[in-house]
C-alpha positions as CSV (number, residue, x, y, z in Angstrom):
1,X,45.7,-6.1,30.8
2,X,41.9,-6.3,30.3
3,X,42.2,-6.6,26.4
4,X,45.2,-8.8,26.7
5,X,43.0,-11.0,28.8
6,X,39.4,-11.2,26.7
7,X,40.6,-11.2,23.3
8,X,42.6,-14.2,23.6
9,X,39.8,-16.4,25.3
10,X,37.1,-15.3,23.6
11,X,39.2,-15.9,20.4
12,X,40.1,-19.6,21.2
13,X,36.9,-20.6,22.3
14,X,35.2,-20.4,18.3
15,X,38.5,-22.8,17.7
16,X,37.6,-25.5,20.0
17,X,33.5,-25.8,20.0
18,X,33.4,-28.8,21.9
19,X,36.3,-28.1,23.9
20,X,35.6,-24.7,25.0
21,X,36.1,-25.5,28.8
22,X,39.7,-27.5,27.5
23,X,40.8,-23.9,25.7
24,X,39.8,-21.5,28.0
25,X,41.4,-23.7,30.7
26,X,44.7,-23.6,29.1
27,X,44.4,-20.5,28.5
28,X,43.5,-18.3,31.5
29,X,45.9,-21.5,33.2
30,X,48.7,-19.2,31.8
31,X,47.1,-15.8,33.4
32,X,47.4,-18.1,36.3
33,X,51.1,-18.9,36.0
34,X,52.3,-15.8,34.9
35,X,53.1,-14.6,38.1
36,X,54.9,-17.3,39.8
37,X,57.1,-17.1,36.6
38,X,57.4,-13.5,36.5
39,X,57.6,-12.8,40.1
40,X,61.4,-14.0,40.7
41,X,62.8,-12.3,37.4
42,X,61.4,-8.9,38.6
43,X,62.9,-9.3,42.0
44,X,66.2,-10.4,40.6
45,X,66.1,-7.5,38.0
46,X,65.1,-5.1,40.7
47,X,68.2,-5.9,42.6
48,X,70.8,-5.6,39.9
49,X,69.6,-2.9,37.7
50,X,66.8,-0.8,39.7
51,X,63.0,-0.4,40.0
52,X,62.5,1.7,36.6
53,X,65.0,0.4,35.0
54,X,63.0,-3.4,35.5
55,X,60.2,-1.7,34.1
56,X,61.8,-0.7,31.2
57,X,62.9,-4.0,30.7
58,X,59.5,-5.9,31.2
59,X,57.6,-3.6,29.3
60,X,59.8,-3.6,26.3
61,X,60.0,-7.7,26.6
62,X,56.1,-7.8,27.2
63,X,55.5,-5.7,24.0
64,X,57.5,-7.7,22.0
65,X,56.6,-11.2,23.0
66,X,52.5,-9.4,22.7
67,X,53.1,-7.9,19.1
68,X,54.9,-11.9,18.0
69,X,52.2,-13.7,19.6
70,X,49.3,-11.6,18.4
71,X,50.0,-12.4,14.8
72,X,48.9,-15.8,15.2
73,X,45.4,-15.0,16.9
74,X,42.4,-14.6,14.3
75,X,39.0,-15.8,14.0
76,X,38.3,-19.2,12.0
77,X,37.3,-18.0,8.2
78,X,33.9,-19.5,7.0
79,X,35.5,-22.5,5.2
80,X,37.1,-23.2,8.8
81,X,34.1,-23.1,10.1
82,X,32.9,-25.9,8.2
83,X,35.5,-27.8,9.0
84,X,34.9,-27.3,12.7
85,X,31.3,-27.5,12.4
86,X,31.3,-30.7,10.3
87,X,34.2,-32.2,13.0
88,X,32.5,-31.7,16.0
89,X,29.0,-31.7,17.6
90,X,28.7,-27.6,17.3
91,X,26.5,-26.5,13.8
92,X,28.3,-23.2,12.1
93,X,25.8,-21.3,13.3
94,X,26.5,-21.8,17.1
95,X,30.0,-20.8,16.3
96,X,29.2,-17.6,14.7
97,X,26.0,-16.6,15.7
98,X,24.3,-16.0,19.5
99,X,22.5,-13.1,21.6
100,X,23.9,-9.8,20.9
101,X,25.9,-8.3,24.2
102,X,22.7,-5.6,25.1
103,X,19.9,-8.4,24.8
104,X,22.1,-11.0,27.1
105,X,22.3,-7.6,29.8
106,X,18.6,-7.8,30.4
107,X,18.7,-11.8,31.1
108,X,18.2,-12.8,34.4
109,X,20.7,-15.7,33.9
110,X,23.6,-13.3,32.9
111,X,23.2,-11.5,36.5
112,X,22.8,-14.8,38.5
113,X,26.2,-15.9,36.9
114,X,27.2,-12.1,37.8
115,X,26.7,-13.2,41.2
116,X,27.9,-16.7,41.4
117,X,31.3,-15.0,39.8
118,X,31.5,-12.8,42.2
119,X,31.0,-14.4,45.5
120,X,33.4,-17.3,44.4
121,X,36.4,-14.2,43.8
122,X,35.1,-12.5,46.8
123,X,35.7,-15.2,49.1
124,X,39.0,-16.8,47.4
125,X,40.6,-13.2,46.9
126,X,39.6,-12.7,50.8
127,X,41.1,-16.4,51.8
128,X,44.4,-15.5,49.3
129,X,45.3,-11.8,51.2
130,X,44.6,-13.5,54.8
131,X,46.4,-17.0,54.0
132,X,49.7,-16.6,56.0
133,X,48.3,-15.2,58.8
134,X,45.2,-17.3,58.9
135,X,47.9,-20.6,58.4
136,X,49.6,-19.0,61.6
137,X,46.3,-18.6,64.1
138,X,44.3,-21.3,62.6
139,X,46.6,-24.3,62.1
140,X,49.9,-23.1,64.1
141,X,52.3,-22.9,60.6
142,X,55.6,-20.6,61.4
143,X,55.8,-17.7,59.5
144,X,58.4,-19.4,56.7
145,X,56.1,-22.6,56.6
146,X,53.0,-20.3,56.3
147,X,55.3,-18.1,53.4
148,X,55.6,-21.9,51.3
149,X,52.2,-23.0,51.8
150,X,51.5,-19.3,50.2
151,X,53.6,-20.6,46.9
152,X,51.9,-23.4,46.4
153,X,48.5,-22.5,47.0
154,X,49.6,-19.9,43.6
155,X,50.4,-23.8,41.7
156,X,47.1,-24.6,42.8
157,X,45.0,-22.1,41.4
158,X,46.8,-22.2,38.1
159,X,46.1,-26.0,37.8
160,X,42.6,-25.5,39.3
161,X,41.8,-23.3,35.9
162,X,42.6,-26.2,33.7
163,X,41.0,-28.9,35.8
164,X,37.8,-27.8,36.2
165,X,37.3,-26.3,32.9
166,X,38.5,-29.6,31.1
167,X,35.6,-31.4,33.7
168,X,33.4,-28.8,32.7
169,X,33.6,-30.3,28.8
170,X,32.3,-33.7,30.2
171,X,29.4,-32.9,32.6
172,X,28.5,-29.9,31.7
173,X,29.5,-25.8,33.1
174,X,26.0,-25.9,35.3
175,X,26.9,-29.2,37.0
176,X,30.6,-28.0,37.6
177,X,29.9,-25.2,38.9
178,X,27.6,-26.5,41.3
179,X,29.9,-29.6,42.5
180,X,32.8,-26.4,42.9
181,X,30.4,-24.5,45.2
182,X,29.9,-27.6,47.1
183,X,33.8,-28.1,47.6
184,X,34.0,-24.9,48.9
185,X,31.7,-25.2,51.3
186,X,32.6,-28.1,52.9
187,X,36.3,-26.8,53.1
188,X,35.5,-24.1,54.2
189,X,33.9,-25.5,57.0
190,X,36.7,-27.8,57.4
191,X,38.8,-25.1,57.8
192,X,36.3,-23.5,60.6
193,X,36.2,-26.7,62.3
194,X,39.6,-28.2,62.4
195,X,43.0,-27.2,63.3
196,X,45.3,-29.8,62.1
197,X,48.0,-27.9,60.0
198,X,47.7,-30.6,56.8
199,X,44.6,-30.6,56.9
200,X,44.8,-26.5,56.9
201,X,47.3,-27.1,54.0
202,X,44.7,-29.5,52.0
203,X,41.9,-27.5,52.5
204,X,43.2,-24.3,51.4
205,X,44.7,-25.7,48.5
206,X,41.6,-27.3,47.2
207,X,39.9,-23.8,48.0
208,X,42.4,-22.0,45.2
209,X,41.4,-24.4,42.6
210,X,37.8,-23.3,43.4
211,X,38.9,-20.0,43.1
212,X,41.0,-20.4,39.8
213,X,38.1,-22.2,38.5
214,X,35.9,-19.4,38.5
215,X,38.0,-17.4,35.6
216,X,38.1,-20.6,33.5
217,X,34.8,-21.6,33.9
218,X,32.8,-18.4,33.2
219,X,33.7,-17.6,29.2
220,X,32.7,-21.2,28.5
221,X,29.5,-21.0,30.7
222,X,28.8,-17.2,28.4
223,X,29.4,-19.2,25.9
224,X,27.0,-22.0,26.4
225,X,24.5,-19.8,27.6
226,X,24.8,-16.4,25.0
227,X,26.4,-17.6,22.1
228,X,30.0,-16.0,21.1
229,X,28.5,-13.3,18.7
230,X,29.8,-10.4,20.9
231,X,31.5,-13.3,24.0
232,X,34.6,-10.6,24.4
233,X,31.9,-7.8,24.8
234,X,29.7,-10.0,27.5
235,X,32.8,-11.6,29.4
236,X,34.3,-7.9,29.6
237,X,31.4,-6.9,31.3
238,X,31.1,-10.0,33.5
239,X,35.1,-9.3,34.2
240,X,33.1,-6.1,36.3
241,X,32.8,-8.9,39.5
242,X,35.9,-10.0,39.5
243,X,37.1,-6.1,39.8
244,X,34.4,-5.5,42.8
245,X,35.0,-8.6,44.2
246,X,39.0,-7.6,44.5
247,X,37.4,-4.9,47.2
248,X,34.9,-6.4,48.8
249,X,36.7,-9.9,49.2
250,X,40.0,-8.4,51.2
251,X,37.7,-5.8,53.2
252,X,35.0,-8.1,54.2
253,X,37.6,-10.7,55.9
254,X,39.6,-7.6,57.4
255,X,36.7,-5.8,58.8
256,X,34.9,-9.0,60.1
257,X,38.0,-10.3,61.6
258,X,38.1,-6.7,62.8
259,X,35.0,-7.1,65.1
260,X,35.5,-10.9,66.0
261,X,39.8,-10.9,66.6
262,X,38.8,-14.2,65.1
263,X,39.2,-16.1,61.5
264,X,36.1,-18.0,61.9
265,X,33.6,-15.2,61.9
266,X,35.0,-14.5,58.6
267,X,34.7,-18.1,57.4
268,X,31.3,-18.0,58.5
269,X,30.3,-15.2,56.3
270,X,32.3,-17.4,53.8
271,X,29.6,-20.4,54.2
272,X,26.4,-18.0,53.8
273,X,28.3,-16.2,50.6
274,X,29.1,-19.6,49.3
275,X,25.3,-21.4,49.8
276,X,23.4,-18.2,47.9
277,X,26.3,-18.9,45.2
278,X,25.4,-22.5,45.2
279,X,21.3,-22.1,45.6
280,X,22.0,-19.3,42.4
281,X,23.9,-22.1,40.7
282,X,21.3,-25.0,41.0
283,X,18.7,-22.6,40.3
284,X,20.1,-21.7,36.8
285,X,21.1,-25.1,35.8
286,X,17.8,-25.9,36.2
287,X,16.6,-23.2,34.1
288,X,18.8,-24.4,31.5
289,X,18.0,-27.8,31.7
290,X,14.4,-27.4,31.3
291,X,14.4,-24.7,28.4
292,X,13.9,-26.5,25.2
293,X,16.7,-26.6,22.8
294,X,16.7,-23.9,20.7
295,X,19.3,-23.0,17.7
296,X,20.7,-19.9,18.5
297,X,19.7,-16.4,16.6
């Protein structure tokens, strides 16, 4: 799963220099997808043929769709290059050349996007395992209404991975990231605050584009930042958040809900989680703003 993931991406993103938030949109939009598309056929398989039979079938369908679509994935040659380079705003260089993966894991700015990363999955892979019963306490949603709202918060945070990356090409990863930490604070709080079930519905939904964002917006950002010398090597290790974020996300919101037998405690914890994120994020956009331009080495 982790190879299938990086190599793609990081692939794409020397294709589409001044795109980059555009490509790796679409692409991780698909990771996003996936599920909702595969979810049903495994559950109808399941029921006619068996569990490992449906395993049999999905990983011989997976390897063969994987081995088809693999062929067209490659690297853009050096006359390519050109053609990119003289197309677009990106020099050659840029495109080939940046901060070799070891160098970029003693920069301060590759552990203060560690950290934005992983408070933004922390808190929206907390909101995502707590949704339904949090739609049910908070905003009075039946069980089935609370089980839709669950579905299309899933088309939300597939679209949010193309939306904000796309933005992200016209004002810049820093200032995106910064305006997405904003949004989730003040729906967040909006969720704290009110009880209206639409406006339960609204926030969360807005809240999973946030959280889809994150995975869209962070090769780009690498890339802006590091180069894409060794980008597969750097987002792989960045990719290390999003995997301690997946247990510290679910157990924070279950332990502090734990203590409280309330859903607002938790979002609380949220609000502080999401205004270090956000103080990190100004912090390093400023950095970048003010460092002078250099060409990459």
């Amino acid at each position: 799963l982790g190879a299938g993931y990086i190599t793609p991406v990081s692939t794409i993103i020397k294709w589409f220099p001044d795109k980059r938030g555009l490509a790796t949109g679409l692409a991780i939009m698909g990771f996003g997808f996936a599920s909702l598309l595969t979810s049903p056929i495994a559950q109808h398989l399941i029921a006619g043929v068996g569990i490992v039979e449906t395993f049999y079938i999905l990983g011989a369908s997976y390897f063969i769709i994987m081995l088809l679509a693999s062929q067209f994935i490659k690297r853009p040659n050096e006359q390519e290059l050109a053609i990119l380079s003289s197309s677009g705003k990106e020099k050659t260089a840029s495109l080939t050349q940046g901060m070799a993966a070891n160098q970029a894991l003693k920069s301060n700015r590759y552990y203060m996007l560690w950290i934005i990363f992983f408070i933004n999955i922390a808190c929206g892979l907390g909101l995502i395992s707590a949704a339904s019963p949090m739609a049910q306490e908070m905003a009075g949603l039946s069980t089935s209404h609370a089980a839709v709202m669950v579905g299309v918060l899933g088309i939300f945070n597939g679209f949010g991975r193309l939306l904000w990356a796309s933005l992200s090409d016209y004002i810049g990863r820093p200032l995106t990231f910064s305006i997405l930490l904003l949004v989730n604070l003040f729906f967040s709080l909006s969720l704290w605050l009110f009880t209206d079930s639409v406006l339960f519905v609204v926030a969360m939904s807005i809240l999973m584009t946030c959280y889809g964002a994150g995975f869209s917006l962070i090769p780009a950002y690498l890339s802006d930042i590091f180069g894409t010398k060794e980008l597969a090597a750097l987002h792989g290790y960045i990719l290390t958040a999003w995997a301690m974020a997946g247990l510290a996300g679910p157990i924070l919101l279950a332990e502090t809900y734990k203590m409280a037998h309330s859903y607002t405690q938790t979002l609380f914890v949220f609000l502080i989680l999401y205004s270090i994120a956000l103080a990190l994020s100004y912090y390093l956009g400023r950095s970048i703003k003010k460092e002078s331009q250099k060409p990459l080495t």
